[in-house]
N, CA, C and O atoms as a Tinker XYZ file with bonds, in Angstrom:
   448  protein
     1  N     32.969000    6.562000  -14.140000    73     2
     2  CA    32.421000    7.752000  -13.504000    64     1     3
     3  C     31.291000    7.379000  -12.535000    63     2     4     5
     4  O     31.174000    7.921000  -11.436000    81     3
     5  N     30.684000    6.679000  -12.873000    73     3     6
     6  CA    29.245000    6.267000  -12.404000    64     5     7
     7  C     29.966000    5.440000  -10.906000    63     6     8     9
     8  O     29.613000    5.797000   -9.782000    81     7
     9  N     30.960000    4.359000  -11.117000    73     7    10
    10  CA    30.868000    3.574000  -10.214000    64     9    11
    11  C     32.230000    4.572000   -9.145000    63    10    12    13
    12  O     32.476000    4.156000   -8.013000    81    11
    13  N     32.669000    5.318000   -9.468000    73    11    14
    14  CA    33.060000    6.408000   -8.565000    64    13    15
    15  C     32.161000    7.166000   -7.692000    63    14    16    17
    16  O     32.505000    7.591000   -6.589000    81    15
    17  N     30.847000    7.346000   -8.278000    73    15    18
    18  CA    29.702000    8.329000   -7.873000    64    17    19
    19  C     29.436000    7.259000   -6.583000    63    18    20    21
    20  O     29.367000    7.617000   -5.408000    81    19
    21  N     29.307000    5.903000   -7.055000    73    19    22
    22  CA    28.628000    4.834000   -6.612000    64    21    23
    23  C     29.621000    4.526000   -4.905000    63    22    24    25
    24  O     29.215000    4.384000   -3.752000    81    23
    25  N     31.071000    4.529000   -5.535000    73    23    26
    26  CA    31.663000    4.258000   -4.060000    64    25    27
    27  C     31.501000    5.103000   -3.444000    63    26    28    29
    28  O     31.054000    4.805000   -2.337000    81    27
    29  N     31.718000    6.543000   -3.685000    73    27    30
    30  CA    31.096000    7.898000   -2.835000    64    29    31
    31  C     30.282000    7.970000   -2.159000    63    30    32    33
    32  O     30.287000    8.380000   -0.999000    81    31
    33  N     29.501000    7.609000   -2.735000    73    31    34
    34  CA    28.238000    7.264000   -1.771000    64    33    35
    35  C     27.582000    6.233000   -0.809000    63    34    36    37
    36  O     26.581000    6.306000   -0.097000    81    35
    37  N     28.772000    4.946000   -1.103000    73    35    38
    38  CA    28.762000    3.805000   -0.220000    64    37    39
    39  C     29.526000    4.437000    1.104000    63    38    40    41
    40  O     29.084000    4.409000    2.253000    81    39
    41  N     30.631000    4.944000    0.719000    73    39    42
    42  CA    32.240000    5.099000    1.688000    64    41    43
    43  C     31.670000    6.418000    2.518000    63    42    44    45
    44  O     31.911000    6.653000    3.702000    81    43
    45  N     31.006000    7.080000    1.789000    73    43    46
    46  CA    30.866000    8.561000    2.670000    64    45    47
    47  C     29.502000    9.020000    2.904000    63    46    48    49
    48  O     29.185000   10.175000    3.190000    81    47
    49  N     28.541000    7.793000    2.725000    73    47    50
    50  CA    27.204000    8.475000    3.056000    64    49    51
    51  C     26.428000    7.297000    4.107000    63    50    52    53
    52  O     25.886000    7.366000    5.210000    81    51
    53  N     26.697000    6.194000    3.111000    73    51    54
    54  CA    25.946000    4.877000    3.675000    64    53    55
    55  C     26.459000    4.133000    4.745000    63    54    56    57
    56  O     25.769000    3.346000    5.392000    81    55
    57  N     28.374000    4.487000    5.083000    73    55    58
    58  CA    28.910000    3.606000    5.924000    64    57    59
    59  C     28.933000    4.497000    7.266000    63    58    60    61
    60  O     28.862000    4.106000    8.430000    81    59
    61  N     29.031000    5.566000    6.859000    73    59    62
    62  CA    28.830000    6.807000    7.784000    64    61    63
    63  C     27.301000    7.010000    8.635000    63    62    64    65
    64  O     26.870000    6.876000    9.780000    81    63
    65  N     26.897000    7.346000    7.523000    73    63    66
    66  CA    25.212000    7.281000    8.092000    64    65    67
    67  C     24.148000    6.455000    8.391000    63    66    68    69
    68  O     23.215000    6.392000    9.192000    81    67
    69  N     24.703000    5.738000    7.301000    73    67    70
    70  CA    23.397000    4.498000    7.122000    64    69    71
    71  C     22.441000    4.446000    6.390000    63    70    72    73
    72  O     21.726000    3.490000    6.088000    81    71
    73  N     22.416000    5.575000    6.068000    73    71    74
    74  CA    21.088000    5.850000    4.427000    64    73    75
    75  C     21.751000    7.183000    4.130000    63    74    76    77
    76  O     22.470000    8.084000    4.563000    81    75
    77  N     21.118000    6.770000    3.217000    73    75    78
    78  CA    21.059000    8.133000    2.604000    64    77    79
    79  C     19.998000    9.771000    3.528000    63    78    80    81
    80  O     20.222000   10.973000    3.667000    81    79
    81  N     18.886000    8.823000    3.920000    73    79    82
    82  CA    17.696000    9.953000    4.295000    64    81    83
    83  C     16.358000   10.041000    3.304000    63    82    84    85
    84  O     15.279000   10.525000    3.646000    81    83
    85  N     16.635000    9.522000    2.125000    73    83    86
    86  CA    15.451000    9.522000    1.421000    64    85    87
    87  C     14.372000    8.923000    1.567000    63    86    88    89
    88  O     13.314000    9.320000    1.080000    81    87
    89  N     14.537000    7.615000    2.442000    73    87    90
    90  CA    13.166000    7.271000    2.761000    64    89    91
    91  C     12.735000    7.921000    3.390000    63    90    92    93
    92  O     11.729000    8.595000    3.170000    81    91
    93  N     13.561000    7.882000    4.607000    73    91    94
    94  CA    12.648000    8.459000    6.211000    64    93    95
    95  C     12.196000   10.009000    5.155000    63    94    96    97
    96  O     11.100000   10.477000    5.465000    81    95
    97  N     12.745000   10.560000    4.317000    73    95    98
    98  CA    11.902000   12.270000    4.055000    64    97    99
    99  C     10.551000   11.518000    3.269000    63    98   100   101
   100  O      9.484000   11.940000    3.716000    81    99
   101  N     10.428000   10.599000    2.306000    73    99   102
   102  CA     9.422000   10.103000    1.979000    64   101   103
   103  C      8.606000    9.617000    2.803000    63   102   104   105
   104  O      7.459000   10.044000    2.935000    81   103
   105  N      9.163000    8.543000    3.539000    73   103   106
   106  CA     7.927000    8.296000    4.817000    64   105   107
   107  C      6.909000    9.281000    5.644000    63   106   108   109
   108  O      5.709000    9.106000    5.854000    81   107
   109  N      7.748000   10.370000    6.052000    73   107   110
   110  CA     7.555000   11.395000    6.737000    64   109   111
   111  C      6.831000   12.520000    6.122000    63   110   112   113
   112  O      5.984000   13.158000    6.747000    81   111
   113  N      7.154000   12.765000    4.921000    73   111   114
   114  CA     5.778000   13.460000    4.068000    64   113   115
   115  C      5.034000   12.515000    3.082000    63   114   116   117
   116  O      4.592000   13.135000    2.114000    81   115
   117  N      4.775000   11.168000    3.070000    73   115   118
   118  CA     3.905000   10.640000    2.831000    64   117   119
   119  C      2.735000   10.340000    3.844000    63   118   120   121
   120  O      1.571000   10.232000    3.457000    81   119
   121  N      3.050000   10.233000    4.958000    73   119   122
   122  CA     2.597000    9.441000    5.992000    64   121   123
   123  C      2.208000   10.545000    7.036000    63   122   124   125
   124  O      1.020000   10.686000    7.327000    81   123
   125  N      3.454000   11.558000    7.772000    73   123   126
   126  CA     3.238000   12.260000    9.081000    64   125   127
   127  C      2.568000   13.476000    8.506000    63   126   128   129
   128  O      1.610000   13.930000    9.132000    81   127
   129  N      2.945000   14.053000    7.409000    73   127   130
   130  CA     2.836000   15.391000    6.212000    64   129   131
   131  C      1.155000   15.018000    6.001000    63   130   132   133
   132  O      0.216000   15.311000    6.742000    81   131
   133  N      1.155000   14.348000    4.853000    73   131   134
   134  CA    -0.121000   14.139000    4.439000    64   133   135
   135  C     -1.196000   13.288000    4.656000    63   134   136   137
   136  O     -2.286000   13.070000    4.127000    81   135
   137  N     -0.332000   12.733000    5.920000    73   135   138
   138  CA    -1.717000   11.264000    6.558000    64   137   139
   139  C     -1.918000   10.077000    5.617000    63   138   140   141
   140  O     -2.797000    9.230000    5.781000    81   139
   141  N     -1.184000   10.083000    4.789000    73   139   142
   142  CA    -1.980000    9.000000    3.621000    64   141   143
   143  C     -1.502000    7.301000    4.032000    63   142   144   145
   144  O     -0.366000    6.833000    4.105000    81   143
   145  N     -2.348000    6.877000    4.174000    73   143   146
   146  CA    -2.697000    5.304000    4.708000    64   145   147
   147  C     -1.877000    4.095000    3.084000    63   146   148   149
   148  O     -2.064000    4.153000    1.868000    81   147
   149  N     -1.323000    3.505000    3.639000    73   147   150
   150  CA    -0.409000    2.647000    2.876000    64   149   151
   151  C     -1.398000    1.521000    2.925000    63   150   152   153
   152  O     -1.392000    0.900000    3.988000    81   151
   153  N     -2.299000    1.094000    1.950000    73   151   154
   154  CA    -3.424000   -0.150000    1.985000    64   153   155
   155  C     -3.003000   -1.365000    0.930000    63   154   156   157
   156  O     -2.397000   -0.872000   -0.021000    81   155
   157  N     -3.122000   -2.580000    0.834000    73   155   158
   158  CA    -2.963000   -3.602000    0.274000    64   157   159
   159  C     -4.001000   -4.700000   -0.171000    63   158   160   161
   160  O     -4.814000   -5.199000    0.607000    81   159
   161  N     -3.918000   -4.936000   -1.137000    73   159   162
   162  CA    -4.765000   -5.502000   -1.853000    64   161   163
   163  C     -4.695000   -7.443000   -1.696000    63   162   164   165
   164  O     -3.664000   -8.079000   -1.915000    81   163
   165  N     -5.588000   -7.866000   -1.417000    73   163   166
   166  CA    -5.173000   -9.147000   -0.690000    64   165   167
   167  C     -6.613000  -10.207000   -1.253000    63   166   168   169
   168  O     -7.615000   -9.880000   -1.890000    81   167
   169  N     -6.298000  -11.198000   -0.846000    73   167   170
   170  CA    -7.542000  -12.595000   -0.537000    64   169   171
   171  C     -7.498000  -12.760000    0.689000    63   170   172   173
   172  O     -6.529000  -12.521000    1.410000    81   171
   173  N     -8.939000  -13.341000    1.133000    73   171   174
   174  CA    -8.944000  -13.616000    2.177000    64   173   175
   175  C     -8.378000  -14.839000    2.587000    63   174   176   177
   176  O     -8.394000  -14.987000    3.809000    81   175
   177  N     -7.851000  -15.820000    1.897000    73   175   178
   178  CA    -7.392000  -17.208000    1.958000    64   177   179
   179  C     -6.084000  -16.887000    1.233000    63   178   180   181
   180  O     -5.182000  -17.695000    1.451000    81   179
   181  N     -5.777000  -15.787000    0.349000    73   179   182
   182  CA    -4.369000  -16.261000   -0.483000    64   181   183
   183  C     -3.802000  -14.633000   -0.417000    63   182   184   185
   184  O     -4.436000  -13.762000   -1.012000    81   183
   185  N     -2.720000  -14.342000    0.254000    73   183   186
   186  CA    -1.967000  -12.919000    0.326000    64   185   187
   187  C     -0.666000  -13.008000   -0.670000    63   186   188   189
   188  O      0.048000  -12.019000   -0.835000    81   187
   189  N     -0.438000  -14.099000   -1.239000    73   187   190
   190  CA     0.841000  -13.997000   -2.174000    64   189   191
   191  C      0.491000  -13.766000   -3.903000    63   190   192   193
   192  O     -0.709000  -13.663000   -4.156000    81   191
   193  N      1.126000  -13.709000   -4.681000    73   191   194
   194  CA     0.880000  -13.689000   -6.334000    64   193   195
   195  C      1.554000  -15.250000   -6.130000    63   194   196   197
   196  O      1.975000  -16.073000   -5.317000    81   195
   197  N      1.246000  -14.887000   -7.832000    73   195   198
   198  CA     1.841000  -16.162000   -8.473000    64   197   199
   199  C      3.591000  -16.536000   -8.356000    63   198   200   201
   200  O      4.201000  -17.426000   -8.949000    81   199
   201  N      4.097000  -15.554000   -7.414000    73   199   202
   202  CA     6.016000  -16.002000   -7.649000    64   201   203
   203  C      6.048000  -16.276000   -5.958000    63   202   204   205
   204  O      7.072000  -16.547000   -5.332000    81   203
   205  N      4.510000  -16.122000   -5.303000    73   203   206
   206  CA     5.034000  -16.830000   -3.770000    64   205   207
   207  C      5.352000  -14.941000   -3.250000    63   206   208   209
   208  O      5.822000  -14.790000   -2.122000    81   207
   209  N      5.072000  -13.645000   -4.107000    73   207   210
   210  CA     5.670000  -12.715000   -2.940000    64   209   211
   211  C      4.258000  -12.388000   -2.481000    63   210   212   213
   212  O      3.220000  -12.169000   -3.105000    81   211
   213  N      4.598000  -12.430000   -1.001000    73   211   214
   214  CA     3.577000  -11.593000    0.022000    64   213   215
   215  C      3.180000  -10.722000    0.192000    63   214   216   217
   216  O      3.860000  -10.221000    1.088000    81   215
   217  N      2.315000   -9.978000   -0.124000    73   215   218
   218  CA     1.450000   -8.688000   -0.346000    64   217   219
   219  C      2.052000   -8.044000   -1.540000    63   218   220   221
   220  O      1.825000   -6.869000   -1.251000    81   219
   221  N      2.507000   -8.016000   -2.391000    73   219   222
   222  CA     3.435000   -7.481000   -3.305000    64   221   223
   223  C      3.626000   -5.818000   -3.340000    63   222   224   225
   224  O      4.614000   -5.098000   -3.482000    81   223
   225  N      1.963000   -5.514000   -3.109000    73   223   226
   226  CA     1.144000   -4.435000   -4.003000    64   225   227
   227  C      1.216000   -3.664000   -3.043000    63   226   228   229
   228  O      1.514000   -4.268000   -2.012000    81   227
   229  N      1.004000   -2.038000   -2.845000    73   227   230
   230  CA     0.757000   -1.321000   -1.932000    64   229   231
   231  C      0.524000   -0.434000   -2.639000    63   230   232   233
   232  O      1.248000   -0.041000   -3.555000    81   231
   233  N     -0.993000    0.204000   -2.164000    73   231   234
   234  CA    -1.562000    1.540000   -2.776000    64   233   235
   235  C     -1.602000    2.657000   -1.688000    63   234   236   237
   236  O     -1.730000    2.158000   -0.570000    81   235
   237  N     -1.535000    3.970000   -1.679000    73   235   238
   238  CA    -1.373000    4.967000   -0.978000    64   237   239
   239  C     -3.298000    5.774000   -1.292000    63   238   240   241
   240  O     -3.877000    6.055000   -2.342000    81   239
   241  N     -3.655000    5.873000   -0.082000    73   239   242
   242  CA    -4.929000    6.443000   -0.257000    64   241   243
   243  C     -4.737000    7.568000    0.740000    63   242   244   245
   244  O     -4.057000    7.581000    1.766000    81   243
   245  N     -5.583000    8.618000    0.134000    73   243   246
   246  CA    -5.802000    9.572000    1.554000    64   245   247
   247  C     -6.908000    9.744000    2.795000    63   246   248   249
   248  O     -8.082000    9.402000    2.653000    81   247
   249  N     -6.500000   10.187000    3.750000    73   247   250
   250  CA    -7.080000   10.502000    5.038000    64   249   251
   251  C     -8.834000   10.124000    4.570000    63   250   252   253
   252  O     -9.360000   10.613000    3.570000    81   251
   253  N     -9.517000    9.197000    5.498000    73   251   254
   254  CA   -10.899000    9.099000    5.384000    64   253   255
   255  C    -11.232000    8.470000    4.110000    63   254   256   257
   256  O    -12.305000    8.903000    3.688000    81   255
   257  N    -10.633000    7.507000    3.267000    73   255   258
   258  CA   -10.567000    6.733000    1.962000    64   257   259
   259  C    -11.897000    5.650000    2.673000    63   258   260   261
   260  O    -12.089000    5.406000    3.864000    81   259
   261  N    -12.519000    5.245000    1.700000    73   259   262
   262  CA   -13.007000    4.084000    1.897000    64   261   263
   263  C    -12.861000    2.476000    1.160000    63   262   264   265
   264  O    -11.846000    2.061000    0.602000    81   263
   265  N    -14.113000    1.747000    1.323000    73   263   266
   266  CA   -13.259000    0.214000    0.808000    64   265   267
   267  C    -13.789000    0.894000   -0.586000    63   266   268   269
   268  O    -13.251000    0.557000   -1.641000    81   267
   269  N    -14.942000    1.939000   -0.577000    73   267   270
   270  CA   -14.995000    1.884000   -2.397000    64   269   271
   271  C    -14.338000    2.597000   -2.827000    63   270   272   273
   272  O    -14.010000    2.285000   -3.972000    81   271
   273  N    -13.822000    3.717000   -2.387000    73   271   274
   274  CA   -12.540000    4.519000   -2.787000    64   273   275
   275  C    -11.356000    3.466000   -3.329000    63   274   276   277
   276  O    -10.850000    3.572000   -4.447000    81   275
   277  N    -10.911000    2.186000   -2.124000    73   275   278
   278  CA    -9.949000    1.455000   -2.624000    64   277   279
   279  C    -10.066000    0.635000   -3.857000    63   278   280   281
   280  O     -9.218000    0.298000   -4.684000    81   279
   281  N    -11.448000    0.383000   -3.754000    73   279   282
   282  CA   -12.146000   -0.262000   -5.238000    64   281   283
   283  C    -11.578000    0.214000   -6.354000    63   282   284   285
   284  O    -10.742000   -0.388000   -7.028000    81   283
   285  N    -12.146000    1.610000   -6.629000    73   283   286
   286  CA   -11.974000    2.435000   -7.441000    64   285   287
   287  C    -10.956000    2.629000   -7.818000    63   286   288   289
   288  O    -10.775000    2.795000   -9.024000    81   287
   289  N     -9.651000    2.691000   -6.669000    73   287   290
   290  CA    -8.168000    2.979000   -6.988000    64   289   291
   291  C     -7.443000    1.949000   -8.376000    63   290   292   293
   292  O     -6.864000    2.068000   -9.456000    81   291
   293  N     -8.115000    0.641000   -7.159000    73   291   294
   294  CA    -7.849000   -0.674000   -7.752000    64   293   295
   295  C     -7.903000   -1.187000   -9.326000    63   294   296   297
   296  O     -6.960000   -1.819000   -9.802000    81   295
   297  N     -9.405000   -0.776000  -10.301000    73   295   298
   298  CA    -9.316000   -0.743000  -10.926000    64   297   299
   299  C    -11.165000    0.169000  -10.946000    63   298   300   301
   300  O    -12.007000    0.184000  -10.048000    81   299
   301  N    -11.217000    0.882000  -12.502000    73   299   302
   302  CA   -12.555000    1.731000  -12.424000    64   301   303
   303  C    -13.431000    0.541000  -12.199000    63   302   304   305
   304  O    -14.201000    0.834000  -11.284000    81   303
   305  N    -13.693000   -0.891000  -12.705000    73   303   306
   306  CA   -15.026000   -1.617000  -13.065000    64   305   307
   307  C    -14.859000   -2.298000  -11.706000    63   306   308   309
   308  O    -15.682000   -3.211000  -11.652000    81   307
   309  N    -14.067000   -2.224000  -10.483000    73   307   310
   310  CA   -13.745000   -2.965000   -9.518000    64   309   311
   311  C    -14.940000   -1.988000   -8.770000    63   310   312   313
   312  O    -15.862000   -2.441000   -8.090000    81   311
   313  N    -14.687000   -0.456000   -9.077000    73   311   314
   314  CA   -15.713000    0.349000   -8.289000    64   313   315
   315  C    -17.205000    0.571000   -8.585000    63   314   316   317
   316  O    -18.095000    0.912000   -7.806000    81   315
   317  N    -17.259000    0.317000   -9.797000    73   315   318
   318  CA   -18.492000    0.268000  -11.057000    64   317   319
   319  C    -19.706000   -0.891000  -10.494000    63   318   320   321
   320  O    -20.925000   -0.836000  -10.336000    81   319
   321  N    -18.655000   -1.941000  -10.295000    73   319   322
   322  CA   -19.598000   -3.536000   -9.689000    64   321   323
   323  C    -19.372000   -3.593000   -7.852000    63   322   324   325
   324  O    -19.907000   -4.553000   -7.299000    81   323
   325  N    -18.728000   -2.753000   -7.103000    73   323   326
   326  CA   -18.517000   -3.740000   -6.406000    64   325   327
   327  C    -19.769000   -4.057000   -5.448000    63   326   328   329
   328  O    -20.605000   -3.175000   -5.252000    81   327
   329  N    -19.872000   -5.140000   -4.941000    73   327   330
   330  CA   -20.643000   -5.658000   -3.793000    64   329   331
   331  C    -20.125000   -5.383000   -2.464000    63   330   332   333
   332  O    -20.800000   -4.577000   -1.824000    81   331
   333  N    -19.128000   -5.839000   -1.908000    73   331   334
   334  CA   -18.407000   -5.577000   -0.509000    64   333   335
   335  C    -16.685000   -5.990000   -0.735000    63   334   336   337
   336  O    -16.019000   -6.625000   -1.553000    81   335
   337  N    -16.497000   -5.363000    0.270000    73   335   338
   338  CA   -14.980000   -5.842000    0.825000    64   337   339
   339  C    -14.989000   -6.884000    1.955000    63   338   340   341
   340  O    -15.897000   -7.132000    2.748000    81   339
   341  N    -13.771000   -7.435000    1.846000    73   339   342
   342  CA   -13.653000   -8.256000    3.280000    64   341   343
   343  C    -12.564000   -7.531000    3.991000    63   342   344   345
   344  O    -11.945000   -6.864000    3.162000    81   343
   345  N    -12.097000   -7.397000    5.147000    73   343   346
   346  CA   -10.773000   -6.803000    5.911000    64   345   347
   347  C    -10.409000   -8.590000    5.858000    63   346   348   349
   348  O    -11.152000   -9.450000    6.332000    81   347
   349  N     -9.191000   -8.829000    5.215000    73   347   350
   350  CA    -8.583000   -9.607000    5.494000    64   349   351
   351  C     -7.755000  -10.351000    6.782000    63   350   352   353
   352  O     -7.564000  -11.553000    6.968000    81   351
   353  N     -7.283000   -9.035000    7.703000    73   351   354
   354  CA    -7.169000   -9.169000    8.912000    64   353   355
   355  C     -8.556000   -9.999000    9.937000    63   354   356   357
   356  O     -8.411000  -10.919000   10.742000    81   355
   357  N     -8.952000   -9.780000    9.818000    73   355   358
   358  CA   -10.535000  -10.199000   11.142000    64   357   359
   359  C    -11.306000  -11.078000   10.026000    63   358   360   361
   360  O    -12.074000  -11.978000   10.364000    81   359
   361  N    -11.078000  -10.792000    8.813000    73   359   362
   362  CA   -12.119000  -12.041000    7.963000    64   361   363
   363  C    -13.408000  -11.487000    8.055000    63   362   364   365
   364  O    -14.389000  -12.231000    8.034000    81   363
   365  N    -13.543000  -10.036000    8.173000    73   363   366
   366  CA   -15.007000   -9.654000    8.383000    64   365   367
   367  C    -15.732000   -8.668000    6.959000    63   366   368   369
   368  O    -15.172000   -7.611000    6.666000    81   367
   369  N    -16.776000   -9.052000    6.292000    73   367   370
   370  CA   -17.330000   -8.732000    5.570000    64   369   371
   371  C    -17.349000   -6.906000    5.765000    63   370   372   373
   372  O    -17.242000   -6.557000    6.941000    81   371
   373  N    -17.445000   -6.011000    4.959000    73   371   374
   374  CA   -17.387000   -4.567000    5.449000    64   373   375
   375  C    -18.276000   -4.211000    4.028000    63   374   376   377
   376  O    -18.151000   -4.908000    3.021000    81   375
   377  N    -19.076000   -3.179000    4.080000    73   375   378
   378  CA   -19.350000   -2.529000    3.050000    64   377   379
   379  C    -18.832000   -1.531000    2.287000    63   378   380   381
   380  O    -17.646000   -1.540000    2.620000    81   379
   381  N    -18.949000   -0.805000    1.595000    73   379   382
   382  CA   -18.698000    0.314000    1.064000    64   381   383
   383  C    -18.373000    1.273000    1.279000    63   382   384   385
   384  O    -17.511000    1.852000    0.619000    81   383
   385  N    -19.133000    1.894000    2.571000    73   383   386
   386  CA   -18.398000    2.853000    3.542000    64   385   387
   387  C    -17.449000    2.702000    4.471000    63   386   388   389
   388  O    -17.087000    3.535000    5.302000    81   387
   389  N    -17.007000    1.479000    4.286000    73   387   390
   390  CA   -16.331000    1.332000    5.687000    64   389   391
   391  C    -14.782000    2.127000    5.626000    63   390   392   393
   392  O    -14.147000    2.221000    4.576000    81   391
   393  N    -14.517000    2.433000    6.361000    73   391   394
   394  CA   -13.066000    3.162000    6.852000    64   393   395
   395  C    -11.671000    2.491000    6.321000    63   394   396   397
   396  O    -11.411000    1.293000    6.443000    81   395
   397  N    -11.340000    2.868000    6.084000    73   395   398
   398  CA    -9.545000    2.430000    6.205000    64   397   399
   399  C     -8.780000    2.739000    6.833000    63   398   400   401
   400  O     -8.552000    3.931000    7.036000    81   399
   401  N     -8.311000    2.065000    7.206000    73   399   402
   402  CA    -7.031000    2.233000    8.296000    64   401   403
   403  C     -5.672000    1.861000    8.068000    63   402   404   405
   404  O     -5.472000    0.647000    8.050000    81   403
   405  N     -4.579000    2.690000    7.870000    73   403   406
   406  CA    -3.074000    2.801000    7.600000    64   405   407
   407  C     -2.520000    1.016000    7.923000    63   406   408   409
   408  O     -2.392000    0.369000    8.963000    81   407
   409  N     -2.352000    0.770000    6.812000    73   407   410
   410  CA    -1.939000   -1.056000    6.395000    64   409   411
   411  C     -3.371000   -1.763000    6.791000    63   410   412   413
   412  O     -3.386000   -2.500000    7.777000    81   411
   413  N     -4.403000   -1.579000    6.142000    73   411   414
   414  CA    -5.359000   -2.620000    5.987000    64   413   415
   415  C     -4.633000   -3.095000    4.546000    63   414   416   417
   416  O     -3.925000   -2.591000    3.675000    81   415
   417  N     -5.423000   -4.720000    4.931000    73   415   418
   418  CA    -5.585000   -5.648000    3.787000    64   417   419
   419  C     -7.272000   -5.789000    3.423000    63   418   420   421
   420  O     -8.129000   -6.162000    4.223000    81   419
   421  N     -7.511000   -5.360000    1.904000    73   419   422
   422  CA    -8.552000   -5.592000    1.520000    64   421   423
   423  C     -8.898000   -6.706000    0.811000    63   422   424   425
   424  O     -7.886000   -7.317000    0.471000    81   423
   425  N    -10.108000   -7.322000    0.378000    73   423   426
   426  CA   -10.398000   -7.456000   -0.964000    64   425   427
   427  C    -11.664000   -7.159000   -1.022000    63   426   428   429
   428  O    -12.536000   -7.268000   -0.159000    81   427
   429  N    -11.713000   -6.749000   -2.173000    73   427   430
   430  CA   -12.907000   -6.365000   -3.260000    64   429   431
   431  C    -13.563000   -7.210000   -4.231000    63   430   432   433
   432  O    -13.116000   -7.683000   -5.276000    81   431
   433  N    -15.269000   -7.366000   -3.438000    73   431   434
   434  CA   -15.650000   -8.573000   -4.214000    64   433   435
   435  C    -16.494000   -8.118000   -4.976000    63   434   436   437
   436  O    -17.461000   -7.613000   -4.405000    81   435
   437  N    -16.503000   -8.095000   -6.468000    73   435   438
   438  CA   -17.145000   -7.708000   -7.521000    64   437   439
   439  C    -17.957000   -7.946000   -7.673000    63   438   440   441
   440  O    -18.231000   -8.696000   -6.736000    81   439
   441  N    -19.177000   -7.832000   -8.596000    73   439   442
   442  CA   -20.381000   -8.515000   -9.306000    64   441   443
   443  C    -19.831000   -8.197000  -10.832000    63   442   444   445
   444  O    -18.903000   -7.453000  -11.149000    81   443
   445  N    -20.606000   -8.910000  -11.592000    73   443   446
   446  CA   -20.679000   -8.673000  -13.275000    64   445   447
   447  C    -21.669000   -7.466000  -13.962000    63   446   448
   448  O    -21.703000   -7.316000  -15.184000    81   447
């Protein structure tokens, strides 16, 4: 049954159309709908995990978020301690207030 559902939807949706449509409606009210900035959590020297994947992570923040907002997202004691962010892009130190912008790479440098 299932893999009937499954060719149905290869033969008459995907070869036809090309998607389904579910992203682009997700993209489009994630992004054009509600403005919300797609941000990533990074090093400034190391953007992969431990299996080698590249940025893995992606957090969704809204309109006017900051680096301590992303802190906070990140984890509560990330926002509790933090000291600064770096923008991984430019390598430039940023504080607390600083802005986000739709696909920044952060990191968040803690204290104890």
């Amino acid at each position: 049954k299932q893999r009937n559902a499954l060719r149905f939807i290869q033969e008459q949706i995907l070869q036809k159309q090309g998607s389904t449509g579910v992203q682009q409606v997700m993209d489009t009210a994630v992004f054009d709908v509600l403005k919300y900035m797609a941000i990533y959590p990074g090093g400034a020297n190391k953007l992969e995990d431990k299996d080698g994947n590249v940025l893995p992570d992606c957090f969704l923040l809204p309109p006017e978020s900051t680096a301590l907002d992303f802190a906070y997202k990140l984890h509560t004691d990330f926002g509790k301690h933090f000291i600064r962010a770096i923008d991984v892009k430019t390598k430039r130190t940023v504080g607390k207030e600083h802005p986000l912008q739709h696909r920044d790479v952060v990191e968040i440098v803690v204290g104890r």
